[in-house]
N, C-alpha and C positions, 0 to 999 in steps of 0.2 A: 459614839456611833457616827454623828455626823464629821469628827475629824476623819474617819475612816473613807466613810465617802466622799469627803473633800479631796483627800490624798489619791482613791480611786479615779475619781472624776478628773483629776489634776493627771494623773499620769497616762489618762486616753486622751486627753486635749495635749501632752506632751508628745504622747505617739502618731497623733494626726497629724500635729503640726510637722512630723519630723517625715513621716508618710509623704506630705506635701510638698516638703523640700527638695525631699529625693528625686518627683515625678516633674517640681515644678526644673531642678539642674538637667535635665534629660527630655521636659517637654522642648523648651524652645520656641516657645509662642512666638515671638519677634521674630520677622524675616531679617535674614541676613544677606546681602549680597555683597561678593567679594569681588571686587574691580579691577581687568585691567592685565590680570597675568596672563602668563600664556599656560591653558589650559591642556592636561594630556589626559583626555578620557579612557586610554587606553584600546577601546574600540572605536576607532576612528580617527582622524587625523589633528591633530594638534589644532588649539586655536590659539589664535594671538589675538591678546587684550581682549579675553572672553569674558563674560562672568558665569558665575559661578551663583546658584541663589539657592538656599538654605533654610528650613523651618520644620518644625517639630520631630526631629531629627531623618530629617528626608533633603534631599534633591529634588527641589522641586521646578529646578530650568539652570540650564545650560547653552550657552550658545556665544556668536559673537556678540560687541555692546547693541549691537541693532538690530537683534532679535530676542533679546530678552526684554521683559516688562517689566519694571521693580518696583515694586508698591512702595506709596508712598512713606510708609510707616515703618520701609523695610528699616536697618544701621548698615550704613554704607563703610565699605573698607578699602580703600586704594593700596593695592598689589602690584601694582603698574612696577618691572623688571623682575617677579617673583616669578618661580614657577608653581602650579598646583597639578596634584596627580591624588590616585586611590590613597589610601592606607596600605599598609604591607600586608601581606597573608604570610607569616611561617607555617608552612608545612610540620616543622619537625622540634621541636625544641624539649627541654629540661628547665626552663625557667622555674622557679617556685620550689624545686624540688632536692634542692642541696641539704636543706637539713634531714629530710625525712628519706631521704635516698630513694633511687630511680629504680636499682634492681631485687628483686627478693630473691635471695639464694637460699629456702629450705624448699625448693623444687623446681622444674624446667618449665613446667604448664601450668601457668596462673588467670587462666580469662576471668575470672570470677574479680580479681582486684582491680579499685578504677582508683586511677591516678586524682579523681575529686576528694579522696581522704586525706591526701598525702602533699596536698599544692599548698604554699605557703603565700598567698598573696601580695603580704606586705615585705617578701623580700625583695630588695632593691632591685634587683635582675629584672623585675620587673618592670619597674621604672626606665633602667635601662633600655627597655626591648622599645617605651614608648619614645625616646628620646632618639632612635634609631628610626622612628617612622611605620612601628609595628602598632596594629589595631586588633588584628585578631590571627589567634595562633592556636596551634594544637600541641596541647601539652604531653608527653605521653612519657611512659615508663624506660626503662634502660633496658640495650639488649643483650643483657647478659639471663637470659631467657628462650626457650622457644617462642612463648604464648606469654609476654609481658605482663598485660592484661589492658583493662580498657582506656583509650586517650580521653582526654576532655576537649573539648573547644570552646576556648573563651573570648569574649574582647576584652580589651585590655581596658575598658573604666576604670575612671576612679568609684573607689568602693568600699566597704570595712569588712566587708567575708567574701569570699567565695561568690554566694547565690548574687551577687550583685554585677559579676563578670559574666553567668553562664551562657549559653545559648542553648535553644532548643530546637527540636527536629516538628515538623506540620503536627506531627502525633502528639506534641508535647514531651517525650522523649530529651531526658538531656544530653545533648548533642556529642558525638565523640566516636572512634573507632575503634580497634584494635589491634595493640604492638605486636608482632611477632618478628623474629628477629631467625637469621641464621648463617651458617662459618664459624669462624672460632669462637666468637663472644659466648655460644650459649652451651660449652662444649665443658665436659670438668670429669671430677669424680663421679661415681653413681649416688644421686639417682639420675646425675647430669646423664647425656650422651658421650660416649669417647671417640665416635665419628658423625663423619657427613650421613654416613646411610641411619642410622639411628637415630639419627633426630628429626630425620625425614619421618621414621616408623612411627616413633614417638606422635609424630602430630599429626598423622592419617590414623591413629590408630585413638586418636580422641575426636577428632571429626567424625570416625564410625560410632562412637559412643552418643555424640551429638545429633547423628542424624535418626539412631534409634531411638533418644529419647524423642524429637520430635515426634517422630512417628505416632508413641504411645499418648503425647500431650492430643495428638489427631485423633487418634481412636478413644480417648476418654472423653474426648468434646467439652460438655460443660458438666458432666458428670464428677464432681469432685472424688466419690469413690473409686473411681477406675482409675484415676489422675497418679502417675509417680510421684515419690517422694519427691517434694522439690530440692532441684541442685542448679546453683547459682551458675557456676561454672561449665555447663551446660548452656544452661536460661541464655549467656550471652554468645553462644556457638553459633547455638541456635538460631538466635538474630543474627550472624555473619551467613547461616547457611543462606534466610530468605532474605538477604540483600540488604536488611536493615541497621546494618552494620557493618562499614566496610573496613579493609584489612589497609592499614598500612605496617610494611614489612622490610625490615631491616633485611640487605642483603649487597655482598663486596664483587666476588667473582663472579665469572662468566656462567660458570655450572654451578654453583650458589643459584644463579638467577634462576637459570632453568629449571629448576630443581621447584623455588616459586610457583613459577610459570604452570609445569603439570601439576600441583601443586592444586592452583586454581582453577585449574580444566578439570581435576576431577571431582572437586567439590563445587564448583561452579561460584566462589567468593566474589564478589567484588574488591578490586586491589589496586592499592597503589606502591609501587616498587623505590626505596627509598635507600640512598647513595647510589647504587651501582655503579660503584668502581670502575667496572670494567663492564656497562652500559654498550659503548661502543662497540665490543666484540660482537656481541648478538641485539645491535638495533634491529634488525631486518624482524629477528621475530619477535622482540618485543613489539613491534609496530603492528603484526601478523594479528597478536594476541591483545590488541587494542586497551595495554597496559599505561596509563601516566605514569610516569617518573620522576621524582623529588628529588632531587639531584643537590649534595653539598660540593662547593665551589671550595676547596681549603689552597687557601695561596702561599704556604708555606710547608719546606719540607718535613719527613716526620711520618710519624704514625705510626701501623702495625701491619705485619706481611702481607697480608692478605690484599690490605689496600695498595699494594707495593707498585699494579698498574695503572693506578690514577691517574686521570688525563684530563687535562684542560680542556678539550676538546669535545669530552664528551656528549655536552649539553648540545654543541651545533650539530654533534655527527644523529645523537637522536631526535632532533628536532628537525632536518633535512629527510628522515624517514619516515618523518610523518608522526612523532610520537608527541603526545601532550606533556610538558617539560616544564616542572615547577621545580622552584630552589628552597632551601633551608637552612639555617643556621646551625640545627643538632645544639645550641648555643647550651652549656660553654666552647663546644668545640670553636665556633665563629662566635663573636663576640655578635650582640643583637644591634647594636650598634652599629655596626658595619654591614648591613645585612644589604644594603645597596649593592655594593663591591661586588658580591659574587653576579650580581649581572653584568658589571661593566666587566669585567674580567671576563665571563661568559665571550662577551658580545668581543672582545679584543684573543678570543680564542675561536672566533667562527661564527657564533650564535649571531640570528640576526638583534637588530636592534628593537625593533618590535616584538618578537619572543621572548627577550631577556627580561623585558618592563614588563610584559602576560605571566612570565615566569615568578615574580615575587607579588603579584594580584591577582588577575583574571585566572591565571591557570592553577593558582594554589588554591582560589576561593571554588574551584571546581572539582578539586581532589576532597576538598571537605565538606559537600554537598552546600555550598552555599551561595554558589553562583546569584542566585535571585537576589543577594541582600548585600554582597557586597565585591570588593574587587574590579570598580566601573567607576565613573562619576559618568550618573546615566538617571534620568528621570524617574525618582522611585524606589531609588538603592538608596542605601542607609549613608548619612553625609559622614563618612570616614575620606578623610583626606590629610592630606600633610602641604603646606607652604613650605618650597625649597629658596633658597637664597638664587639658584642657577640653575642648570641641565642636572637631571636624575644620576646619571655616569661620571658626571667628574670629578677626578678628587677633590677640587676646591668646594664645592657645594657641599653647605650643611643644610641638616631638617633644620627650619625656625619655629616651626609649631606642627603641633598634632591633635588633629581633632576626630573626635568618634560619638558619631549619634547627634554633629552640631554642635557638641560641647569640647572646648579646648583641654586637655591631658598632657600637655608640653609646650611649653613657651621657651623658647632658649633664652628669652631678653630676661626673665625670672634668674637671679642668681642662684636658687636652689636646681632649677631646671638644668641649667646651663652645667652644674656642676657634676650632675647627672651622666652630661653627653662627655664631658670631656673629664670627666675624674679629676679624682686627688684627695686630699684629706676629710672624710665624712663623705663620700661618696657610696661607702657600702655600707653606710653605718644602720641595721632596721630599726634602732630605737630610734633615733634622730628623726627618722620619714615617719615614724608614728606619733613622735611627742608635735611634730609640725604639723601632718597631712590628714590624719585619721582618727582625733580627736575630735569632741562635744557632736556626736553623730554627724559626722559626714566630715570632706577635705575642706580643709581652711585655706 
């Protein structure tokens, strides 16, 4: 008996202690201030030899050297010809999701499934995406779908599951939207759709489904008896109907878009419109319908018909219209690594240079309702930042380090890291990142 409670008592003094570790790698008691770079807070104008000052994983001042305070007890770090800016925001990505696949094909309408079953954490892509300057992304299903099903939103921590990446919504809600996709991708045999108007039908024709069962959830109140049987798939319509859920939506062409567009107006969704191909054609009314766009940047030729009018162009012609314009990787399509490029390429195709840098932070952390925590280095946001070698746009600059919540996640000087950002043998390898990273509870 008392070997029993020794062993007992020994494995809740293990679990606290490990409890502790967790909260003490992510408190950040120590201030940190970083010296000397030239800062781009994104909102507002660039400083030179600012700092930057850091603690319990907050911003807790920003400014130039003679307007900041640095306690004495902060750990000081000279930056001096570095550059620092936010962490990245992907819009759009497949990270996690190679082995367990992106699309379900035993039907067209799937909102009931969430891509938090199905994410693989410790696959290397994800390392990757850090090593590229990514902190927090939206992981979501593939659109070979109407109604994909639900995205995740994670930061990218080091972590040993899942629940250690998540985010969540004020309500407690785990954070995330919903895929839905449409054009060719979601188009097949039946029970697929075999045109554009049909898949249209298809998914007004489960919103109407959706809005009646709220209905009944209203008129049975807390009356469990009167309550429908519950349906999952539903349950998360339902949150897209009152806004608590908003839609991000695969779409190529011009009338694909518009198609969205009333789409939205008649269910009244919350949305964000993602590629648009051919954006350009009807900026005017996307800008009308006070739509964001997630816009992928692909710098090389290729693809499939439908995208056949992609334009470089696109991102400055909808951001000169007045439209909120965020980019994404869709990665593997862009590699997460390069996720920079598609602004400088933006900005060398029209975009301004201040929208291209809004475009991969401020305006992605805004399409995923997260403006308040991150996507700024702004007193109060969560300390996601990246240490660049030079200018955010040029090809010569590499990320040197990546940090999220205060805590570093990327070091390029780390030969494992390093090997991370620029590949080669053992770079994809997930056992190798696990036998190193994700052993004796927690990363070594």
């Amino acid at each position: 008996m008392q070997h029993s409670l020794a062993r007992w008592y020994s494995r809740i003094l293990a679990g606290l202690l490990l409890a502790g570790a967790v909260v003490s790698a992510y408190a950040q008691e120590r201030p940190l201030a970083l010296l000397g770079a030239r800062l781009i807070p994104i909102h507002g104008d660039p400083i030179e030899h600012g700092v930057l000052l850091v603690q319990g994983g907050e911003i807790k001042a920003i400014g130039a050297s003679n307007e900041v305070v640095i306690p004495p007890e902060a750990e000081r770090r000279d930056l001096t010809g570095k550059t620092l800016m936010p962490g990245l925001v992907d819009t759009h990505s497949h990270i996690g999701l190679a082995t367990s696949g992106s699309n379900e094909r035993s039907g067209p309408l799937n909102p009931e499934m969430r891509a938090l079953d199905a994410v693989d954490i410790r696959d290397p892509a994800l390392q990757r995406a850090r090593a590229g300057g990514i902190t927090t992304v939206n992981i979501m299903p593939g659109s070979g779908n109407l109604i994909g099903g639900q995205t995740i939103y994670l930061k990218l921590r080091q972590g040993r599951t899942i629940d250690d990446l998540l985010l969540r919504t004020p309500t407690g809600r785990i954070a995330g939207g919903l895929k839905m996709a449409n054009g060719t991708n979601p188009q097949g045999d039946p029970p697929y759709p075999g045109t554009r108007a049909k898949a249209a039908a298809l998914v007004r024709e489960k919103f109407v489904a959706a809005q009646s069962y709220r209905e009944k959830l209203a008129k049975a109140g807390s009356d469990a008896d009167k309550a429908p049987t519950r349906d999952i798939a539903l349950e998360s319509l339902v949150e897209v109907l009152t806004g608590d859920r908003l839609v991000h939506h695969h779409t190529h062409r011009h009338d694909d878009i518009m198609t969205v567009l009333r789409l939205q107006k008649e269910f009244g969704f919350r949305l964000v419109l993602h590629h648009v191909s051919e954006g350009y054609k009807v900026a005017q009314e996307i800008a009308a319908a006070k739509v964001p766009c997630s816009v992928i940047v692909v710098d090389s030729p290729g693809g499939k018909l439908e995208a056949r009018d992609m334009y470089w162009k696109t991102a400055g012609v909808l951001e000169r219209a007045g439209v909120l314009v965020g980019f994404h990787t869709d990665d593997p399509v862009t590699d997460s690594r390069l996720f920079l490029r598609s602004a400088a390429v933006a900005v060398r195709s029209g975009m301004t240079r201040e929208g291209a840098l809004r475009a991969v932070t401020s305006a992605g952390a805004k399409m995923l309702d997260l403006e308040d925590r991150v996507g700024v280095l702004e007193v109060g946001k969560d300390a996601d930042f990246l240490v660049l070698t030079g200018d955010p746009l040029s090809v010569y600059t590499h990320v040197e380090e990546t940090w999220i919540e205060g805590v570093r996640v990327f070091d390029r000087s780390d030969p494992k890291d390093a090997l991370l950002a620029t590949g080669g043998r053992g770079a994809g390898n997930p056992r190798a990142a696990s036998l190193c990273c994700f052993g004796n509870g927690g990363d070594q």
